[in-house]
mmCIF file of the C-alpha atoms, coordinates in Angstrom:
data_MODEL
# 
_entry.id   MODEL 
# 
loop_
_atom_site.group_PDB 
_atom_site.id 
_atom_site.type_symbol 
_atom_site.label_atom_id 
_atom_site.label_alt_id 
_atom_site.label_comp_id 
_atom_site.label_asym_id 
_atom_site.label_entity_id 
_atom_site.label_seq_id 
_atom_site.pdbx_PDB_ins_code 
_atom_site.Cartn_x 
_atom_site.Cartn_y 
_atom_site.Cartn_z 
_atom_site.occupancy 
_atom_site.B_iso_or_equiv 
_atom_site.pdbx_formal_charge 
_atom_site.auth_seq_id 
_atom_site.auth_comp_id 
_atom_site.auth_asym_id 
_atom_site.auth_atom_id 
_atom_site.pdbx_PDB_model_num 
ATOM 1   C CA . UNK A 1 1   ? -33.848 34.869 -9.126  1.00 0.00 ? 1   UNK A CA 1 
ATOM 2   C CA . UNK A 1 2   ? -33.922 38.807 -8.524  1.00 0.00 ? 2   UNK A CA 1 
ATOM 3   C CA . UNK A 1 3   ? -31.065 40.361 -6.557  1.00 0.00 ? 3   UNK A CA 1 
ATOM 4   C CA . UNK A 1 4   ? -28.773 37.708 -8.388  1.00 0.00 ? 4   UNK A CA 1 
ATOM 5   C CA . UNK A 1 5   ? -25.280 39.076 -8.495  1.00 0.00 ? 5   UNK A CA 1 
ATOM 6   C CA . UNK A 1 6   ? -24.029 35.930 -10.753 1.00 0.00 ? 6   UNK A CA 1 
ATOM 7   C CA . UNK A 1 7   ? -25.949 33.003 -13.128 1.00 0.00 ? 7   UNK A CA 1 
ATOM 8   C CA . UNK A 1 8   ? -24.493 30.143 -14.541 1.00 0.00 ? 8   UNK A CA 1 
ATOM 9   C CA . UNK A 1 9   ? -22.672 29.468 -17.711 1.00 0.00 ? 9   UNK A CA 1 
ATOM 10  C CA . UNK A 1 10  ? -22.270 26.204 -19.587 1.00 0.00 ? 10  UNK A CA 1 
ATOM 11  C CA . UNK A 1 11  ? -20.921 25.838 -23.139 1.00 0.00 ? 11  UNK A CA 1 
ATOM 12  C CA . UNK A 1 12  ? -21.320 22.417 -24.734 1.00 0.00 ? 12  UNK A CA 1 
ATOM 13  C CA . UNK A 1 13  ? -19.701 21.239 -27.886 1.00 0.00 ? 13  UNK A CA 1 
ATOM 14  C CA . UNK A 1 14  ? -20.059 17.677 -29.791 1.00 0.00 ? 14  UNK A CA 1 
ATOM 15  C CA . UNK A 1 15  ? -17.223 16.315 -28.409 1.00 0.00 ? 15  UNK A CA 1 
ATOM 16  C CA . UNK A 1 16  ? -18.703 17.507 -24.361 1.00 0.00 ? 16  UNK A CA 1 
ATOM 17  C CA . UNK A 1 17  ? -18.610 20.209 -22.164 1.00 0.00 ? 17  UNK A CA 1 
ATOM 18  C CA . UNK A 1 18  ? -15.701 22.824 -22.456 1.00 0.00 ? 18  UNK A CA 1 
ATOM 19  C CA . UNK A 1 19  ? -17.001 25.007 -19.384 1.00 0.00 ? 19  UNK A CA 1 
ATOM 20  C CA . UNK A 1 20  ? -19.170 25.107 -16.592 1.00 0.00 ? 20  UNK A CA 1 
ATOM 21  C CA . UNK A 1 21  ? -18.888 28.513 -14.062 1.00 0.00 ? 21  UNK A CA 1 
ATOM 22  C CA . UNK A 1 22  ? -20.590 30.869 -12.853 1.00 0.00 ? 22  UNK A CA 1 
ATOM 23  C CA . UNK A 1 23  ? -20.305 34.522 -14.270 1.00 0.00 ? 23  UNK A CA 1 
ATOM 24  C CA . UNK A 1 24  ? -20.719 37.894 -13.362 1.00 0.00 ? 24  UNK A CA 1 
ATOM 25  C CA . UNK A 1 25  ? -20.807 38.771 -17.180 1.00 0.00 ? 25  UNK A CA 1 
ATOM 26  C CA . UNK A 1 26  ? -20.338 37.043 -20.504 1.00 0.00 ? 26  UNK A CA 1 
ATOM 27  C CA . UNK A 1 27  ? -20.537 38.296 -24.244 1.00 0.00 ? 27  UNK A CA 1 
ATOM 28  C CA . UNK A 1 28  ? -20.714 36.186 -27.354 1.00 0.00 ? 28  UNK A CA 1 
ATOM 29  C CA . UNK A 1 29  ? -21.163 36.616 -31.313 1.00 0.00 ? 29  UNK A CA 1 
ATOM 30  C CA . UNK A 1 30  ? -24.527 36.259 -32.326 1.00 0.00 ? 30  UNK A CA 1 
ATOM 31  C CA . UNK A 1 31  ? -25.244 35.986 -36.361 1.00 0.00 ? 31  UNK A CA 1 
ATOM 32  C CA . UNK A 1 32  ? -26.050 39.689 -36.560 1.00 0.00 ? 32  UNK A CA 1 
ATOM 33  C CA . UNK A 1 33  ? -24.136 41.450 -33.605 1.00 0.00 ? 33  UNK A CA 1 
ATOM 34  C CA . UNK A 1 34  ? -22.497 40.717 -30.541 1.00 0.00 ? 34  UNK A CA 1 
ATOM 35  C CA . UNK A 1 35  ? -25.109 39.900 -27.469 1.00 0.00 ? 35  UNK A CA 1 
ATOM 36  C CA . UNK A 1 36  ? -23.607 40.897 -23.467 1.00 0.00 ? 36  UNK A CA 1 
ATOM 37  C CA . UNK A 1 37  ? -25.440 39.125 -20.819 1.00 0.00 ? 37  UNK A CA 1 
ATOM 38  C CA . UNK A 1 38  ? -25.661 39.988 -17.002 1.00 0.00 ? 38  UNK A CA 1 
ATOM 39  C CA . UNK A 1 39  ? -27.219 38.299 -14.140 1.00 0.00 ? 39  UNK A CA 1 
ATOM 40  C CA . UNK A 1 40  ? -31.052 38.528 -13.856 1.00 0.00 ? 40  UNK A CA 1 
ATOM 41  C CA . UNK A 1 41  ? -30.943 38.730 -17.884 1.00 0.00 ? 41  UNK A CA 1 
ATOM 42  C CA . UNK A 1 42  ? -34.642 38.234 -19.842 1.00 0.00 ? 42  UNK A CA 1 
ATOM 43  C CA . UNK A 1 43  ? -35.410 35.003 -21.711 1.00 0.00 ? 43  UNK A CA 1 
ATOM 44  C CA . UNK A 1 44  ? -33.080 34.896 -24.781 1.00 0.00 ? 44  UNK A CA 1 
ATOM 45  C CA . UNK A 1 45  ? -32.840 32.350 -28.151 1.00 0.00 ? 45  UNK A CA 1 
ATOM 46  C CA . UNK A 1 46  ? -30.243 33.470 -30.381 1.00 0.00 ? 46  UNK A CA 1 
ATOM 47  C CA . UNK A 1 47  ? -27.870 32.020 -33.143 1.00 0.00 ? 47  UNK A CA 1 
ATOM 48  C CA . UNK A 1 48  ? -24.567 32.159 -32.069 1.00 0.00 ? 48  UNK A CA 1 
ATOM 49  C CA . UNK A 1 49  ? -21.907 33.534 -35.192 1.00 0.00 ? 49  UNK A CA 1 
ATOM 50  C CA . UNK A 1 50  ? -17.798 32.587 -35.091 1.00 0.00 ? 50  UNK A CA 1 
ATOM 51  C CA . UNK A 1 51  ? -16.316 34.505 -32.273 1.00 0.00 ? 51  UNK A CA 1 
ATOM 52  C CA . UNK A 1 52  ? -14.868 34.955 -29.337 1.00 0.00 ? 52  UNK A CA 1 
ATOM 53  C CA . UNK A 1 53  ? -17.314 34.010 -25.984 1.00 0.00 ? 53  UNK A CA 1 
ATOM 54  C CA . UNK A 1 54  ? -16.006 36.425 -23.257 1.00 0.00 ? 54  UNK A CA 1 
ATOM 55  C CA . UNK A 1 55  ? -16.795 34.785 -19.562 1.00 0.00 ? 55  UNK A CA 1 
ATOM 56  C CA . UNK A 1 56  ? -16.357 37.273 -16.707 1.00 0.00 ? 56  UNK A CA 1 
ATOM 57  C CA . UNK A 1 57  ? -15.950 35.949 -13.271 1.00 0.00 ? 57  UNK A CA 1 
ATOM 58  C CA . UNK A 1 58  ? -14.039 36.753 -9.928  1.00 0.00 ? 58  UNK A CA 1 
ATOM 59  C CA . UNK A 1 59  ? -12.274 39.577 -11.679 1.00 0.00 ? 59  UNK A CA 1 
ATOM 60  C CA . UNK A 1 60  ? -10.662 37.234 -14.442 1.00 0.00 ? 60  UNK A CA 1 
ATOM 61  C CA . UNK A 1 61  ? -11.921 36.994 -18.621 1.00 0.00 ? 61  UNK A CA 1 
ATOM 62  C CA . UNK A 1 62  ? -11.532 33.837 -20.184 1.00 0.00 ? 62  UNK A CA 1 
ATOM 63  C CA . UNK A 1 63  ? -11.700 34.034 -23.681 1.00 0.00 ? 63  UNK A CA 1 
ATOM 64  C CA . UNK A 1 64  ? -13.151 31.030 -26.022 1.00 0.00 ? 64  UNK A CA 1 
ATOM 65  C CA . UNK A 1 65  ? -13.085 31.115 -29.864 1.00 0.00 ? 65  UNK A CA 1 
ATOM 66  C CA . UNK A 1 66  ? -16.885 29.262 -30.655 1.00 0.00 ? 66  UNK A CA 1 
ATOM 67  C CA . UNK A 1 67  ? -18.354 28.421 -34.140 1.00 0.00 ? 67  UNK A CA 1 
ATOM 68  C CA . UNK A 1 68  ? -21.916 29.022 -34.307 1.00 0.00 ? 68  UNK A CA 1 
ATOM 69  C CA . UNK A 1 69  ? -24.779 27.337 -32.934 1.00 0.00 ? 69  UNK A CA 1 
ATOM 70  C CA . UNK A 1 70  ? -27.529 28.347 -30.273 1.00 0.00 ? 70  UNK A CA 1 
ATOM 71  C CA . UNK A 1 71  ? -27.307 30.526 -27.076 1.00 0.00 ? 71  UNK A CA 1 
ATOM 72  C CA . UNK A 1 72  ? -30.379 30.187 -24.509 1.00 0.00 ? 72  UNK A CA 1 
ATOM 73  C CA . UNK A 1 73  ? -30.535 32.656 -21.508 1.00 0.00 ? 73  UNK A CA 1 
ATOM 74  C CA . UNK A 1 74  ? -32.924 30.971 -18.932 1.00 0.00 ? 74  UNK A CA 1 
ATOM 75  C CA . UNK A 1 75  ? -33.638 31.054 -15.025 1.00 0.00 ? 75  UNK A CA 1 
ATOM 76  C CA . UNK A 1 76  ? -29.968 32.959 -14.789 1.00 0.00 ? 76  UNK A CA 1 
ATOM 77  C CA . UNK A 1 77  ? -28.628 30.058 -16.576 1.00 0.00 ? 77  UNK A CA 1 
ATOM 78  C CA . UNK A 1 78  ? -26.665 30.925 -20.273 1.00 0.00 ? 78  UNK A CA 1 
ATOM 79  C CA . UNK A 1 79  ? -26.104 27.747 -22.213 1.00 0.00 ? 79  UNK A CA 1 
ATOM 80  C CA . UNK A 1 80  ? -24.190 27.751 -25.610 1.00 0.00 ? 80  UNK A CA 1 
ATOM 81  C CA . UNK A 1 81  ? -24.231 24.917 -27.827 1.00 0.00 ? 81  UNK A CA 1 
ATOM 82  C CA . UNK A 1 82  ? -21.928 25.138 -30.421 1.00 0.00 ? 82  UNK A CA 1 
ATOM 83  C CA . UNK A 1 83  ? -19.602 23.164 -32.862 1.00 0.00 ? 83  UNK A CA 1 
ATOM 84  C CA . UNK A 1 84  ? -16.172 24.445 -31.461 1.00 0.00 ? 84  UNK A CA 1 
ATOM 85  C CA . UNK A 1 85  ? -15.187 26.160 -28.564 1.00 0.00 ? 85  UNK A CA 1 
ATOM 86  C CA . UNK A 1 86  ? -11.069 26.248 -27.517 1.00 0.00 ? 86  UNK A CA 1 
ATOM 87  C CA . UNK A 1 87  ? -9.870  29.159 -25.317 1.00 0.00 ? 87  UNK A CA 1 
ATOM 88  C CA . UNK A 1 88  ? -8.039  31.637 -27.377 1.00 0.00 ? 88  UNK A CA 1 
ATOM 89  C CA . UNK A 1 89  ? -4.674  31.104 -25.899 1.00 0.00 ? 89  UNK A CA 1 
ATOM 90  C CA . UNK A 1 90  ? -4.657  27.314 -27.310 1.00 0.00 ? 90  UNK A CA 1 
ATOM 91  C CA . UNK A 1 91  ? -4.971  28.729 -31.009 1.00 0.00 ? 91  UNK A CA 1 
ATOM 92  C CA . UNK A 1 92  ? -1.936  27.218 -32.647 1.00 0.00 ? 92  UNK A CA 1 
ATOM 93  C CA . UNK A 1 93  ? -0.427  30.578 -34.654 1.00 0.00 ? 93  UNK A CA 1 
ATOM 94  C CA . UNK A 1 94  ? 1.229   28.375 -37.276 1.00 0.00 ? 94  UNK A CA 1 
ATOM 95  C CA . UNK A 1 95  ? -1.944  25.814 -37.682 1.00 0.00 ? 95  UNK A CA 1 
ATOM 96  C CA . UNK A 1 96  ? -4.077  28.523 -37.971 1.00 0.00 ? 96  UNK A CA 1 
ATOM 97  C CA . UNK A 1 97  ? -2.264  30.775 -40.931 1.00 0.00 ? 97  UNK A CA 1 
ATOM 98  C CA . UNK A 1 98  ? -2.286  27.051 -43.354 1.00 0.00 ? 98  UNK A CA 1 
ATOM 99  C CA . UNK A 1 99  ? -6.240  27.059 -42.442 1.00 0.00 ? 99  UNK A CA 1 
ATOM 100 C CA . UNK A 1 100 ? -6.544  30.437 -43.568 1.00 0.00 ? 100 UNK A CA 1 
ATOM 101 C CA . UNK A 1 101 ? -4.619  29.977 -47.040 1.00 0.00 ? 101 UNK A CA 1 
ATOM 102 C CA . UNK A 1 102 ? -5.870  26.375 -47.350 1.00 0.00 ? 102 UNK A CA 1 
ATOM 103 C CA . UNK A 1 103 ? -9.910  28.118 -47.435 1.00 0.00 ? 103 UNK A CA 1 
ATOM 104 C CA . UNK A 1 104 ? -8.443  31.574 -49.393 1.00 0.00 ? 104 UNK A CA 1 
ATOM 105 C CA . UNK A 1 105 ? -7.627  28.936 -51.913 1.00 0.00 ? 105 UNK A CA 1 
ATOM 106 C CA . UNK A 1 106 ? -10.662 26.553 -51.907 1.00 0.00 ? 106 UNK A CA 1 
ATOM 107 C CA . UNK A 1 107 ? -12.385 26.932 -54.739 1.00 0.00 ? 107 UNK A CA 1 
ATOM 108 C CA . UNK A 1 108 ? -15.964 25.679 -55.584 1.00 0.00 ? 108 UNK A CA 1 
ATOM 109 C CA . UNK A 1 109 ? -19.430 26.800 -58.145 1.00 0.00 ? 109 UNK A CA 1 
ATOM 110 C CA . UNK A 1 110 ? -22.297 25.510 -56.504 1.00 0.00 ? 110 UNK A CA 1 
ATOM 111 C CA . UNK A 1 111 ? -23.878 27.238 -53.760 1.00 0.00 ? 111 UNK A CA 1 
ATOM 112 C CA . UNK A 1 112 ? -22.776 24.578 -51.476 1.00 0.00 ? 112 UNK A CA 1 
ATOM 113 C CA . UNK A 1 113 ? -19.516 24.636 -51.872 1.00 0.00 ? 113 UNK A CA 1 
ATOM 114 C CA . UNK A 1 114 ? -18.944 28.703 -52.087 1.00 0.00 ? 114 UNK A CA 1 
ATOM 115 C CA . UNK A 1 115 ? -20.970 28.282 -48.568 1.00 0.00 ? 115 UNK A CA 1 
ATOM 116 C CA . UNK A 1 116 ? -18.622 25.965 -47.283 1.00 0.00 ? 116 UNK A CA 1 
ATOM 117 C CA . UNK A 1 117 ? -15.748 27.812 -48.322 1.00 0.00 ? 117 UNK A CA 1 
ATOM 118 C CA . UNK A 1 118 ? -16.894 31.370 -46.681 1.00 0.00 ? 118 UNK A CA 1 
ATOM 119 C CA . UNK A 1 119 ? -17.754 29.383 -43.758 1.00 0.00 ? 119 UNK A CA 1 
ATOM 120 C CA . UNK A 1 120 ? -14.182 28.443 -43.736 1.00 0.00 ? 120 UNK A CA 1 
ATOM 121 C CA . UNK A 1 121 ? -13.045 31.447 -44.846 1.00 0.00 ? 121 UNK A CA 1 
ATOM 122 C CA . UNK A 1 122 ? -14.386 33.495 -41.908 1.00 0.00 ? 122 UNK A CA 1 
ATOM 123 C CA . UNK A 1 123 ? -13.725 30.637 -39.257 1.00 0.00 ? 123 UNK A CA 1 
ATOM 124 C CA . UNK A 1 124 ? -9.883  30.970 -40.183 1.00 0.00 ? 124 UNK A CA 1 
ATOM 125 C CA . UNK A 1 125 ? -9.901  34.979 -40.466 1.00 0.00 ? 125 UNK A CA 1 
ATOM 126 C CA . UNK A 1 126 ? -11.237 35.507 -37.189 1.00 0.00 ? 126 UNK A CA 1 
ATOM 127 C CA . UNK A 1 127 ? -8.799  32.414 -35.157 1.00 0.00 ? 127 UNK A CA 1 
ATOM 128 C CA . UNK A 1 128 ? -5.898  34.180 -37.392 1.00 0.00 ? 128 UNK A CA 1 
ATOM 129 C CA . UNK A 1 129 ? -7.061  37.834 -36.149 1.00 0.00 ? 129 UNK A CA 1 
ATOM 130 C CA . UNK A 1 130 ? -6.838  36.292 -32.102 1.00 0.00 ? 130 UNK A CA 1 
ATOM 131 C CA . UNK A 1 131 ? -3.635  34.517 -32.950 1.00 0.00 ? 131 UNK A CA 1 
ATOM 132 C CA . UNK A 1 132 ? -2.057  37.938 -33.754 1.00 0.00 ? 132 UNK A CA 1 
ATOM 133 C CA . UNK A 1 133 ? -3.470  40.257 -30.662 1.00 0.00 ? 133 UNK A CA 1 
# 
């Protein structure tokens, strides 16, 4: 695959596929950082984090929020799993604000729960943070 000016992107949730292009350029949260990838791109396993997948193609961004789960760069192919993946311009302003004040007020004192909740927590904070840019 050397001399590749694009590789393929595919981003599967539970529910099915939410896209399948081909790239120029993409960048996605990992757990501990944000990872970019570009054609020809080594082997790669990482966890993704709650973020915002940026796919780069033909001049044009689309934007996806995703929720965790695994990213695998292989053969110029970059496949995310994940539990949620909606393009940012879908986030429902309104829907998103009661998520973020429903988990601020979640309470909970086992480690489960106070898991759960930051999980929550963060999902909301960062949807709320693209509903307002």
């Amino acid at each position: 695959m050397a001399g590749a000016s694009t590789f393929h992107v595919s981003v599967v949730t539970p529910e099915g596929a939410v896209l399948d292009c081909e790239a120029t350029s993409a960048a996605f949260p990992a757990f501990d950082g944000e990872i970019g990838i570009l054609p020809n791109h080594a082997p790669l396993l990482a966890k993704v984090g709650i973020g915002v997948l940026r796919v780069t193609s033909g001049g044009e961004t689309q934007r996806l929020f995703i929720d965790g789960g695994f990213a695998q760069v292989v053969d110029n192919r970059l496949s995310v799993l994940t539990e949620q993946a909606r393009p940012v311009d879908e986030l429902d302003g309104a829907a998103v604000d009661e998520l973020f004040e429903q988990a601020r007020a979640a309470t909970g004192s086992d480690e489960a729960s106070v898991e759960a909740r930051d999980a929550a927590y963060e999902r909301a904070r960062v949807q709320r943070r693209l509903t307002r840019s």
